[in-house]
DSSP file (Angstrom, degrees, kcal/mol; ACC not computed):
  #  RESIDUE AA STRUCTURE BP1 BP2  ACC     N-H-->O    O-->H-N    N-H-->O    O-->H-N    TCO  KAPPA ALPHA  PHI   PSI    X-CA   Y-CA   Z-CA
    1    1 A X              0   0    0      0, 0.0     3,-0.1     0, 0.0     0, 0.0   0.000 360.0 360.0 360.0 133.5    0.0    0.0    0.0
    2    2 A X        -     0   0    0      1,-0.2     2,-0.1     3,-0.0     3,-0.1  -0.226 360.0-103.5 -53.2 140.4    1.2    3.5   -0.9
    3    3 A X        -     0   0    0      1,-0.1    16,-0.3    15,-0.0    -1,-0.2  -0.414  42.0 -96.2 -82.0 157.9    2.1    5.6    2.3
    4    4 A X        -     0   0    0     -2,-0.1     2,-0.4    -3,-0.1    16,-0.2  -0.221  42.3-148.2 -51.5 141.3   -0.4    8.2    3.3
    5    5 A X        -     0   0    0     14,-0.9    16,-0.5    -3,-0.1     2,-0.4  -0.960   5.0-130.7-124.2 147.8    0.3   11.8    2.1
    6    6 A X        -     0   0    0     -2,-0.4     2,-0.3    14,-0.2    16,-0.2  -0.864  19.6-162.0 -95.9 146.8   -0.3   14.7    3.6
    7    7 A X        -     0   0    0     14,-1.9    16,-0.5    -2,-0.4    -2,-0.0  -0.802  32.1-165.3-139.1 126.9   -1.9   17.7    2.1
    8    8 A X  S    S+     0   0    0     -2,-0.3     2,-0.3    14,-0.2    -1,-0.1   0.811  97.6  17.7 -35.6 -42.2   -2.3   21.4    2.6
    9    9 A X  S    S-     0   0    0     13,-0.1     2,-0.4    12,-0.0    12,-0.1  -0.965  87.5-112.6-133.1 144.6   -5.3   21.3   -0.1
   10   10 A X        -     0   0    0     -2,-0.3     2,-0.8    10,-0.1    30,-0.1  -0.713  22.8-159.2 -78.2 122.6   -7.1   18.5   -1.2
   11   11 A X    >   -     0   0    0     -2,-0.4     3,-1.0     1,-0.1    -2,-0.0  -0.909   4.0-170.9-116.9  89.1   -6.3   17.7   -5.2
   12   12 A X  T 3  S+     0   0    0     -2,-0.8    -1,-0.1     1,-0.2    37,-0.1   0.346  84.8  64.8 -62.6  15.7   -9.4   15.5   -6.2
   13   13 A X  T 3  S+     0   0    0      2,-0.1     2,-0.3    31,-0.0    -1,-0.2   0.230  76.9 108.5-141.2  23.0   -7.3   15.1   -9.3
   14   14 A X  S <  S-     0   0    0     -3,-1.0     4,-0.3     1,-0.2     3,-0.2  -0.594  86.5 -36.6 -57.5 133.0   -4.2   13.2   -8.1
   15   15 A X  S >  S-     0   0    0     -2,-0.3     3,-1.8     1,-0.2    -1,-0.2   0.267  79.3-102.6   7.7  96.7   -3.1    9.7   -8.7
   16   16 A X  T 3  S+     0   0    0      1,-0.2    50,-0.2    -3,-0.1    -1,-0.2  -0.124 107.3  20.8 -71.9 136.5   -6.3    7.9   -8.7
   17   17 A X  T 3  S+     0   0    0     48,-1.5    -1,-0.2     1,-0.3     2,-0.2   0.586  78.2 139.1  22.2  62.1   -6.1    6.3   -5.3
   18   18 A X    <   -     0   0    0     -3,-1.8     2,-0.5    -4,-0.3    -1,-0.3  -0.547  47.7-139.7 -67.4 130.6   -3.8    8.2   -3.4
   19   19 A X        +     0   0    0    -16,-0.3   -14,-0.9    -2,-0.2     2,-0.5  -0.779  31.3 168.3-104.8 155.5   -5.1    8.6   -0.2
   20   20 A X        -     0   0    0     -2,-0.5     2,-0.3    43,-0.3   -14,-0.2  -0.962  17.3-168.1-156.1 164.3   -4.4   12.3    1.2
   21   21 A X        -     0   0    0    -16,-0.5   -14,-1.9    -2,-0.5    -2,-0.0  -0.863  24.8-128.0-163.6  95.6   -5.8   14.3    4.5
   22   22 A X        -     0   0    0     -2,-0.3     2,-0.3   -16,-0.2   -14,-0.2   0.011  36.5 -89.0 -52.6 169.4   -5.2   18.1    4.8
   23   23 A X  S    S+     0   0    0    -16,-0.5     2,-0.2     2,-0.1     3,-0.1  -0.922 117.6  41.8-122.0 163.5   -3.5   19.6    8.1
   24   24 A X  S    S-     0   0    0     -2,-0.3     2,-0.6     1,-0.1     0, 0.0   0.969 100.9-131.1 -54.8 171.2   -5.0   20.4   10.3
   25   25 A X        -     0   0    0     -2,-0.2    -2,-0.1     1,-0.1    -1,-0.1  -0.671  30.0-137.2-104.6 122.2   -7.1   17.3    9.8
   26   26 A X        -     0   0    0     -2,-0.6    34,-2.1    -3,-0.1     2,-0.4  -0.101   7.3-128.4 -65.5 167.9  -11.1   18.7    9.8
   27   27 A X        -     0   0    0     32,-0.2     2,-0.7    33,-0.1    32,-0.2  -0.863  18.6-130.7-122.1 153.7  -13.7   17.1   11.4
   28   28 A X        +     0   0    0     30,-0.5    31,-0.1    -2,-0.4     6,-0.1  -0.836  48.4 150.1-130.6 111.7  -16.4   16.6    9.0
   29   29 A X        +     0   0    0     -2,-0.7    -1,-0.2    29,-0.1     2,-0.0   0.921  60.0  22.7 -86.4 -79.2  -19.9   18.1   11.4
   30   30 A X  S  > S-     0   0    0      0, 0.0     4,-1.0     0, 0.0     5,-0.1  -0.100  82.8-100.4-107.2 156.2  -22.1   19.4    8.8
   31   31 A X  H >> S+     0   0    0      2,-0.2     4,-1.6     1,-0.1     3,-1.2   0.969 118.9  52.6 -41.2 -63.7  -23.1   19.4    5.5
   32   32 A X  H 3> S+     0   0    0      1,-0.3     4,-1.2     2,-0.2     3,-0.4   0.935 113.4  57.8 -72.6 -38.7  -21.0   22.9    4.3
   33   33 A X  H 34 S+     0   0    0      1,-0.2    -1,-0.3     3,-0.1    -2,-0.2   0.766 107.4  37.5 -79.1  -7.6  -18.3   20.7    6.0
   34   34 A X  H <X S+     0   0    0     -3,-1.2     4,-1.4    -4,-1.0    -2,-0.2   0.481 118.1  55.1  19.2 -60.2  -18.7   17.7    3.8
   35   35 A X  H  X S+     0   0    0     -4,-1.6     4,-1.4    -3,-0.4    -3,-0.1   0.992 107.5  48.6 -30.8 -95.3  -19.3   20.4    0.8
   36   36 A X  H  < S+     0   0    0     -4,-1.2    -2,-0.2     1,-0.2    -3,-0.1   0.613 113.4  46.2 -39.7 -30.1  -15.9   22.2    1.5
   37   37 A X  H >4 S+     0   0    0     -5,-0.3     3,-0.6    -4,-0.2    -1,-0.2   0.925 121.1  42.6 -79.5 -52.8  -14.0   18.7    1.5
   38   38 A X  H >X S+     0   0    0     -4,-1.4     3,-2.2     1,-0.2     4,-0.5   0.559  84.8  98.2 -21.6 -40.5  -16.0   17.8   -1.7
   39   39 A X  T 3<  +     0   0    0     -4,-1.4     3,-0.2     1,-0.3    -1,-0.2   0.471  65.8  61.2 -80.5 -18.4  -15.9   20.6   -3.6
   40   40 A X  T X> S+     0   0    0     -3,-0.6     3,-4.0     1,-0.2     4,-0.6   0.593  92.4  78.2 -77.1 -14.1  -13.1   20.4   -6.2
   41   41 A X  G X4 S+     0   0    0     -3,-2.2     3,-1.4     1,-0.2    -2,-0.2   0.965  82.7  65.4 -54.2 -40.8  -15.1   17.3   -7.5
   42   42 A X  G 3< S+     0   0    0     -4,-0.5    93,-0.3    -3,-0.2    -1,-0.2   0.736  94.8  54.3 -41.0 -18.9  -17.3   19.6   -9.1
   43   43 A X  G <4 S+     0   0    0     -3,-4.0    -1,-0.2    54,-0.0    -2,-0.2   0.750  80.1 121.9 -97.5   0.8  -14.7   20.7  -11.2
   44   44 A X    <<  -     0   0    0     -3,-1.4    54,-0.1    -4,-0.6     4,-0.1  -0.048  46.9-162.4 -42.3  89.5  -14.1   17.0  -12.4
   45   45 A X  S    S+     0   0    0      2,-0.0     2,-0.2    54,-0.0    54,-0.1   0.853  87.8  46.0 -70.9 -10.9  -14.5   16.7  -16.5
   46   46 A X  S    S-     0   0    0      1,-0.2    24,-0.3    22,-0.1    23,-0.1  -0.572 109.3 -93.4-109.7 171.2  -14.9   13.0  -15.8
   47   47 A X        -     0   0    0     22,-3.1    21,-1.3    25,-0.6     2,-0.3  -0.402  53.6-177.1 -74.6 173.5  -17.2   11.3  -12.9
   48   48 A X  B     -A   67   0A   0     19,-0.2    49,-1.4    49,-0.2     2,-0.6  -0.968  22.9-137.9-170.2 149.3  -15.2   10.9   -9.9
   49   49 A X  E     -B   96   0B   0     17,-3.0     2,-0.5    -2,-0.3    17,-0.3  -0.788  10.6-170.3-114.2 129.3  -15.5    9.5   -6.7
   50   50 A X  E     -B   95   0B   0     45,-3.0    45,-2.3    -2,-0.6     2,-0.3  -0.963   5.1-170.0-127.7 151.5  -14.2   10.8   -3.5
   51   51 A X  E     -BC  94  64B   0     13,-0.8    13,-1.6    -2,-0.5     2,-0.5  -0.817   5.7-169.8-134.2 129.6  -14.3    8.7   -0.2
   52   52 A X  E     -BC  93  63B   0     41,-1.6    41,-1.8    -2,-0.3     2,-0.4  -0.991   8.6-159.8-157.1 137.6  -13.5   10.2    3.3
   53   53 A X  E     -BC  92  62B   0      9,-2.5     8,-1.6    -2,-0.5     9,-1.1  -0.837  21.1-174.3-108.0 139.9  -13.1    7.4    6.0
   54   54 A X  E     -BC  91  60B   0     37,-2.0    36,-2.4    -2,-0.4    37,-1.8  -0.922   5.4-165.8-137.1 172.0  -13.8    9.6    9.4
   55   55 A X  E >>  - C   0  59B   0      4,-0.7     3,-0.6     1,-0.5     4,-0.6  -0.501  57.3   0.0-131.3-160.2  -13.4    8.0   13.4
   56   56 A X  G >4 S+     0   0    0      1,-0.2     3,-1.6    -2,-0.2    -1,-0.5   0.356 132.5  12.0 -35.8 156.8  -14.5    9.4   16.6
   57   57 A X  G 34 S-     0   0    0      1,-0.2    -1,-0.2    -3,-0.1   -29,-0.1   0.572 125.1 -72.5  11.1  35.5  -16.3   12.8   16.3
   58   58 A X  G <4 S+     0   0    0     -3,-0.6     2,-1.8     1,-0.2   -30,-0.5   0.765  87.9 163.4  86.9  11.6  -16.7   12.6   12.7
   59   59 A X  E <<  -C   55   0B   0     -3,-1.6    -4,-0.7    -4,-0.6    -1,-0.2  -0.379  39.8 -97.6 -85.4 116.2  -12.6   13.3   12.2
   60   60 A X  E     +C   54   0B   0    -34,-2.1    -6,-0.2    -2,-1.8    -1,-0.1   0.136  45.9 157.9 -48.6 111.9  -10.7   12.8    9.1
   61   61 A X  E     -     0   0B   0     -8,-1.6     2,-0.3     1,-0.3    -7,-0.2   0.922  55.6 -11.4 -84.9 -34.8   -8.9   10.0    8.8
   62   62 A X  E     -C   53   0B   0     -9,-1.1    -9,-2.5   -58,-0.0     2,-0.3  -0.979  40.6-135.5-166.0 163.6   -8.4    9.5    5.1
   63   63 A X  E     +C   52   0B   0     -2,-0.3     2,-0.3   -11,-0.2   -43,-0.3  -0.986  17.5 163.1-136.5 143.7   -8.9   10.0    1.8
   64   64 A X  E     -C   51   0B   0    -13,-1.6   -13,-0.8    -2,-0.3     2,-0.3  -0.860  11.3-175.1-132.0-177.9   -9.4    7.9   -1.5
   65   65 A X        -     0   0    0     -2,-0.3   -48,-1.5   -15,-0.2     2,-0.5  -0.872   6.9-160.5-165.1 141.1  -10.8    9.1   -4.9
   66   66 A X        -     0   0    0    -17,-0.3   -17,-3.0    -2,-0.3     2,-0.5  -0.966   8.1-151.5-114.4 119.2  -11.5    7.1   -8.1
   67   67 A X  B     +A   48   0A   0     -2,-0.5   -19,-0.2   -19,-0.2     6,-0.1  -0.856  18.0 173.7-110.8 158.3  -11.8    8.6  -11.2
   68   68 A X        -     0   0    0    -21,-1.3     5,-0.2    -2,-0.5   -22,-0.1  -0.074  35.5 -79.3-116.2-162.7  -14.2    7.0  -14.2
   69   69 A X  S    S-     0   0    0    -23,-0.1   -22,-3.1    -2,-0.1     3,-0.4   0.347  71.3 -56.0 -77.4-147.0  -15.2    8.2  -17.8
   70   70 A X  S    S+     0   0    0    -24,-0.3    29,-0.4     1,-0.2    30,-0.1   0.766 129.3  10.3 -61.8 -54.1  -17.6   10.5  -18.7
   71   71 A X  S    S+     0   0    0    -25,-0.1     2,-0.3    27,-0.1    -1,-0.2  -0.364 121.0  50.6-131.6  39.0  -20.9    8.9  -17.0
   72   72 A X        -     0   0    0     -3,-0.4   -25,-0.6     2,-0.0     2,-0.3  -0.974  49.3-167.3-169.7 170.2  -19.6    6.4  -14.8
   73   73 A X        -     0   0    0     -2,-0.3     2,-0.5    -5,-0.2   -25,-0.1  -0.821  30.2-130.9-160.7 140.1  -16.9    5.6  -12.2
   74   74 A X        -     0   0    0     -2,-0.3     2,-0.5    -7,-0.1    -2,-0.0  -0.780  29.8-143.6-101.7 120.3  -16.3    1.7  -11.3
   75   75 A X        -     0   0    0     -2,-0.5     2,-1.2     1,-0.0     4,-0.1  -0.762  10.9-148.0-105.6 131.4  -16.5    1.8   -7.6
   76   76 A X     >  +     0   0    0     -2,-0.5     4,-2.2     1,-0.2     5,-0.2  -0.702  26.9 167.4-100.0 110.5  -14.0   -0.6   -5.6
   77   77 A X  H  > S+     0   0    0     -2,-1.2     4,-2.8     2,-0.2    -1,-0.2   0.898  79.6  55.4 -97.7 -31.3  -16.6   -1.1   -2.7
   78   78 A X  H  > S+     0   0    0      2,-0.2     4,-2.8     3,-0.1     5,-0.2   0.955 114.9  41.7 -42.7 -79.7  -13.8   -4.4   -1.5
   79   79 A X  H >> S+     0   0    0      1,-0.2     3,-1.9     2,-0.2     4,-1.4   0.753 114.9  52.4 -29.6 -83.7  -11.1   -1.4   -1.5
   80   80 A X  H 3X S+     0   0    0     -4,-2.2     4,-0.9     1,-0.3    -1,-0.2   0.751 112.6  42.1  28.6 -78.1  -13.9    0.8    0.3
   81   81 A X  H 3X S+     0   0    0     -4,-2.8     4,-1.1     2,-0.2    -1,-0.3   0.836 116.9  49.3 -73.2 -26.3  -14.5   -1.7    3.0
   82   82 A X  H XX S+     0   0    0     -4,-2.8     4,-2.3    -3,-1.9     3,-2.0   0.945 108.2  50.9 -83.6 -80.7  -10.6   -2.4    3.5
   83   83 A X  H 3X S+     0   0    0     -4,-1.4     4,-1.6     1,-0.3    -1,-0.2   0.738 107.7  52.2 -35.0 -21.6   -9.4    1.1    3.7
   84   84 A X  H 3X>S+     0   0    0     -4,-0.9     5,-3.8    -5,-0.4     4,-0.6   0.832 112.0  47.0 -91.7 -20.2  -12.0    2.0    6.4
   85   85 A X  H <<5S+     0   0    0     -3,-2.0    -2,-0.2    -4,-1.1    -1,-0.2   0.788 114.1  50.3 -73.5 -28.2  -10.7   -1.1    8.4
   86   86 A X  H  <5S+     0   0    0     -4,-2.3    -2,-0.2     1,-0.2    -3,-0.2   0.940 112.7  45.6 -57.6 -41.7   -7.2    0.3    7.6
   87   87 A X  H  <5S-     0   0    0     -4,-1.6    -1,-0.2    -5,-0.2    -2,-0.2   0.616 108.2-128.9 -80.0 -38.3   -8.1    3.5    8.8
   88   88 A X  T  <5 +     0   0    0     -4,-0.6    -3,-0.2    -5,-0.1     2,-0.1   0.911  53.7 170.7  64.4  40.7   -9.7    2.1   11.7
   89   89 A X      < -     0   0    0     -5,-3.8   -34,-0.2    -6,-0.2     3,-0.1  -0.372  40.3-171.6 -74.2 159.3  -12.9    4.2   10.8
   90   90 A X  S    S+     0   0    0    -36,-2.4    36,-1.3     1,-0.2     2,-0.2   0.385  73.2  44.7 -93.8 -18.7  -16.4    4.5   11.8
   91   91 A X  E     -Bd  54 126B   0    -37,-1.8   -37,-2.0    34,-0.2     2,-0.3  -0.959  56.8-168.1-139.7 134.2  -17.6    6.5    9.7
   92   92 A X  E     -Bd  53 127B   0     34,-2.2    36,-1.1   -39,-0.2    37,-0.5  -0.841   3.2-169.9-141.8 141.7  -17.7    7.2    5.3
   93   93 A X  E     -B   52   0B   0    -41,-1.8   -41,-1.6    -2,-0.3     2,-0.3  -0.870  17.1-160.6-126.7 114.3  -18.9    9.8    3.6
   94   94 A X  E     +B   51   0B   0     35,-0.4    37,-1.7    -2,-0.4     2,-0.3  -0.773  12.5 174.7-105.0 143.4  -19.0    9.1   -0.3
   95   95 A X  E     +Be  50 131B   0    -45,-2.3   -45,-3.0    -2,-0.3     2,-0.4  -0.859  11.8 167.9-155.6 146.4  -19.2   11.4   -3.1
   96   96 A X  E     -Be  49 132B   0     35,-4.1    37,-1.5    -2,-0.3   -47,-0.2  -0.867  26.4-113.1-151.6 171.1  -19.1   11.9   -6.3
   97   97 A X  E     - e   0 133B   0    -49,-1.4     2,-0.3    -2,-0.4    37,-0.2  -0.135   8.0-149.8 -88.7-169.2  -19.8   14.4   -9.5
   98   98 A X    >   -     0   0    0     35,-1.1     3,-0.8   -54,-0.1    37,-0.3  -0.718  17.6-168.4-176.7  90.2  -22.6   14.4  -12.5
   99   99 A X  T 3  S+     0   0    0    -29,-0.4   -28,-0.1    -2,-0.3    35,-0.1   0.515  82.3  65.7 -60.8 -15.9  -20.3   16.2  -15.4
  100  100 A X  T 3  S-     0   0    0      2,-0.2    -1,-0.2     1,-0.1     3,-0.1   0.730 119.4-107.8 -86.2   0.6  -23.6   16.7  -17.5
  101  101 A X  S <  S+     0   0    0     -3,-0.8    36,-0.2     1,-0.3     2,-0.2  -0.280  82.2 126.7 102.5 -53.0  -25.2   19.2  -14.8
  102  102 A X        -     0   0    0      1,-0.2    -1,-0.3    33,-0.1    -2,-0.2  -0.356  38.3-178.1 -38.9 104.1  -27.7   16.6  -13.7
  103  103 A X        +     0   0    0     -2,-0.2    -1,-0.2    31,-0.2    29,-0.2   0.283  44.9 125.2 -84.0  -0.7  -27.7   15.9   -9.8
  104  104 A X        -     0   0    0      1,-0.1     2,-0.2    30,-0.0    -2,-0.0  -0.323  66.4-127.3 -50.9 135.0  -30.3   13.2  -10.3
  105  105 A X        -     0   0    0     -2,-0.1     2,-0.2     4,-0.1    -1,-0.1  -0.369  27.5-130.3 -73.6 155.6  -28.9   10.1   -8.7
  106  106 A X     >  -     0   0    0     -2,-0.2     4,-2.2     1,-0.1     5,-0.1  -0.515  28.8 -99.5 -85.1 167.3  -29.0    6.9  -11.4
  107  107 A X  H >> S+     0   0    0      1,-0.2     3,-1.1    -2,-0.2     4,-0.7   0.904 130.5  47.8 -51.7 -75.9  -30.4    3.2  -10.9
  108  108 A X  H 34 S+     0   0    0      1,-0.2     4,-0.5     2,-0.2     5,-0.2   0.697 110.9  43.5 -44.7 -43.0  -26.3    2.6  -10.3
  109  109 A X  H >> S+     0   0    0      2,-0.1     4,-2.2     1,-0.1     3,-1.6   0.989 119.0  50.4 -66.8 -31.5  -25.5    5.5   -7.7
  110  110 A X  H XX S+     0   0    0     -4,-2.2     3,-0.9    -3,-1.1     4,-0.8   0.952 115.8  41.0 -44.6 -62.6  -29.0    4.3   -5.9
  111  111 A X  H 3X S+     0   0    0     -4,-0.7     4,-0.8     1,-0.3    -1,-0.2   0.317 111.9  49.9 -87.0  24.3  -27.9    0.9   -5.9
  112  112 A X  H <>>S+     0   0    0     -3,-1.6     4,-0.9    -4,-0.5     5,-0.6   0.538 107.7  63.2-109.6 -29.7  -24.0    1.4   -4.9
  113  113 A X  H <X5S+     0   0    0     -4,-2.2     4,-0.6    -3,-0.9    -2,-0.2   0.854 109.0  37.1 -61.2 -43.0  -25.8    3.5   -2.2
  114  114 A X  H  X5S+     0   0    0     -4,-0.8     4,-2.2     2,-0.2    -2,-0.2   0.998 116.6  46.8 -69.0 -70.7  -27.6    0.2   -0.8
  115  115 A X  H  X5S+     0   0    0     -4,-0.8     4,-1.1     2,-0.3    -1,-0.2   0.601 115.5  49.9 -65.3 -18.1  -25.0   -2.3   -1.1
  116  116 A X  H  X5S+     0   0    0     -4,-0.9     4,-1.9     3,-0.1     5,-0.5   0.795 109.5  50.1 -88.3 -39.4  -22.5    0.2    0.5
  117  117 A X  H  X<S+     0   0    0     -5,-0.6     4,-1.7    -4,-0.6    -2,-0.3   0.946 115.5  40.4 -44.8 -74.0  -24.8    0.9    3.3
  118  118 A X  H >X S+     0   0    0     -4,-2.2     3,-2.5     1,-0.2     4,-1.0   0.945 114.2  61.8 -69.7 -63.2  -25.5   -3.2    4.2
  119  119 A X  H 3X S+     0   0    0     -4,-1.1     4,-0.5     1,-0.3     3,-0.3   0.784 111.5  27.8 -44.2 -57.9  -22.0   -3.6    3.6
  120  120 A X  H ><>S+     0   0    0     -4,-1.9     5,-2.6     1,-0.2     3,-0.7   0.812 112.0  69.9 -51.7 -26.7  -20.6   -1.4    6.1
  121  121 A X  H X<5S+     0   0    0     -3,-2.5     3,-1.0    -4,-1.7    -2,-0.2   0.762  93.2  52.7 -87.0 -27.3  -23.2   -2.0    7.9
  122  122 A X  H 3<5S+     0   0    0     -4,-1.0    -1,-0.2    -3,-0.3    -2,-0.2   0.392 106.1  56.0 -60.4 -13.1  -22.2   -5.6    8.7
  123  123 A X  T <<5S-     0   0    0     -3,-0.7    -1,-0.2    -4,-0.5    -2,-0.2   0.033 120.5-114.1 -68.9  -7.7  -19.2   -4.4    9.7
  124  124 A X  T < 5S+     0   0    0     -3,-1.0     2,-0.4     1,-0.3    -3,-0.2   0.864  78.7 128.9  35.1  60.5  -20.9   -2.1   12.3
  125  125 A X      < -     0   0    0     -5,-2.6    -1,-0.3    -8,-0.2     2,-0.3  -0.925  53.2-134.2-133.2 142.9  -19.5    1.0   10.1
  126  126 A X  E     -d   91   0B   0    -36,-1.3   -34,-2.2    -2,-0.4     2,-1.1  -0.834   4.3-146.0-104.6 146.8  -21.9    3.8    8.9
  127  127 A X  E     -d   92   0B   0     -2,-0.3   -34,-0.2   -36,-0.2     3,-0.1  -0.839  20.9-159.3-100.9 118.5  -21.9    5.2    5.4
  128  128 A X        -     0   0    0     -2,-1.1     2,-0.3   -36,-1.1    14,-0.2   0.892  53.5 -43.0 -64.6 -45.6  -22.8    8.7    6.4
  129  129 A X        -     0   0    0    -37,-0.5   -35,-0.4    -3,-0.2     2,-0.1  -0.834  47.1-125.7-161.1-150.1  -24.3   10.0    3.1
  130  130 A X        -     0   0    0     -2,-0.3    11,-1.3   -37,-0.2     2,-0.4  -0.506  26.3-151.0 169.1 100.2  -23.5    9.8   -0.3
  131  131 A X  E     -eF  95 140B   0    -37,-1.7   -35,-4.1     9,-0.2     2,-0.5  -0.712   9.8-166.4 -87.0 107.0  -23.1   13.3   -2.3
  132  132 A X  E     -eF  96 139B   0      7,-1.6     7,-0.9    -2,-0.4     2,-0.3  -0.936  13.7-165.3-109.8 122.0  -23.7   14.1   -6.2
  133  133 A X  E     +eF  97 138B   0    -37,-1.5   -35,-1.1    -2,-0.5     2,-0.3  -0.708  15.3 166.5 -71.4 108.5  -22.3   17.3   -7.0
  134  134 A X  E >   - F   0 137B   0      3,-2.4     3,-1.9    -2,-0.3     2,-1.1  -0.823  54.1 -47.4-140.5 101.3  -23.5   18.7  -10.1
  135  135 A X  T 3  S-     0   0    0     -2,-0.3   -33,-0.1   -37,-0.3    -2,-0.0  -0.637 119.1 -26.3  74.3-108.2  -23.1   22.0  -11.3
  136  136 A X  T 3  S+     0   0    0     -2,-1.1    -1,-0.2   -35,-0.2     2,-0.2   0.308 127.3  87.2-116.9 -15.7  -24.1   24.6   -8.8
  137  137 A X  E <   -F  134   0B   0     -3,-1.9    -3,-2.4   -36,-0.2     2,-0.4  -0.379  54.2-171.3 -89.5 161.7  -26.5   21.7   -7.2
  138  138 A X  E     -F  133   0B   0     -5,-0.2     2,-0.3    -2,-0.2    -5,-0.2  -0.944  14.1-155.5-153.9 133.9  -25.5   18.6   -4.3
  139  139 A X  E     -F  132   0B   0     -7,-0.9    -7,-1.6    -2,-0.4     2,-0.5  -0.978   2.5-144.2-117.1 127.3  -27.8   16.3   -3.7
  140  140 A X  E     -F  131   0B   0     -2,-0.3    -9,-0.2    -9,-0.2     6,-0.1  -0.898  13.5-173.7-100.2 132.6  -27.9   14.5   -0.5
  141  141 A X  S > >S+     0   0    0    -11,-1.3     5,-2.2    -2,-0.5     3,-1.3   0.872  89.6  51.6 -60.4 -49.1  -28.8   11.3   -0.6
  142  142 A X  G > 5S+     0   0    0      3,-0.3     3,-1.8     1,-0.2    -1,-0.2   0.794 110.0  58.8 -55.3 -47.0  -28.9   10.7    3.2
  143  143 A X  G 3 5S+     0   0    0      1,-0.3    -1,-0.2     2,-0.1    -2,-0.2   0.210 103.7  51.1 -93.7  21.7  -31.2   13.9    2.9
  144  144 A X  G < 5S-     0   0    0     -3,-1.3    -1,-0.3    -5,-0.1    -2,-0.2   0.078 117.3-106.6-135.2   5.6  -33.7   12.1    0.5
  145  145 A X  T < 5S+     0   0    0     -3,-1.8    -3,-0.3     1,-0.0    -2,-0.1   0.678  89.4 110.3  78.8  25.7  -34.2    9.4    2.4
  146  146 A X      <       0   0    0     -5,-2.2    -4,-0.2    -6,-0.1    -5,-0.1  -0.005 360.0 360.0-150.3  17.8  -32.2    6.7    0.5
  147  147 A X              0   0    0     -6,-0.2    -5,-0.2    -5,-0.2   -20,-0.2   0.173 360.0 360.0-138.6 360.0  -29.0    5.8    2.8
């Protein structure tokens, strides 16, 4: 496994799964904090996924990001489940971008939504939300009922 990096700013567009953590390392409370970790995905010409493994009071532990084509990202939900056990996590917070403008989720983010939910969830790890960022819009999933 590649060592951990640190980073002043988070570069969603690094070495696709590089894991990286700004200093100081944020606690992720809120939504706008969630947002603010997020937020270079938007600029993302391809989908992309970003991943943030948190512990106790919601603090960053880690970071992964995958990037896909155009309208898709191949999610490694094994990888996923092993990095939050690396991490010794509690907590992940998923997100990912909609390059066409569209923040409607798809059959596939819905059902990557489920199967990451029971997965963790057998694990007694929670998948906190799961974020598409699309334009000027975020859609919460969590906040639609559907994790």
């Amino acid at each position: 496994m590649k060592p951990v990096r640190r980073a002043s700013v988070i570069s969603w567009r690094q070495d696709p799964g590089v894991l990286a953590y700004p200093l100081p390392v944020p606690r992720i409370q809120t939504r706008r904090d969630a947002l603010r970790l997020f937020a270079g995905l938007k600029e993302a010409e391809r989908e992309t996924l970003g991943i943030a493994y948190l512990g106790s009071e919601r603090m960053l532990l880690g970071l992964r990001h995958v990037a896909g084509v155009t309208d898709a990202v191949a999610v490694p939900m094994t990888r996923i489940v092993r990095d939050a056990l690396f991490f010794s996590a509690s907590a992940v917070m998923i997100a990912h971008n909609h390059p066409d403008g569209d923040p409607r989720p798809s059959p596939a983010d819905l059902s990557l939504t489920r199967r990451l939910a029971q997965g963790l969830g057998a694990l007694d790890l929670t998948l906190l939300d799961h974020l598409i960022l699309a334009g000027s819009a975020v859609l919460s999933l969590r906040e639609m009922g559907l994790v």
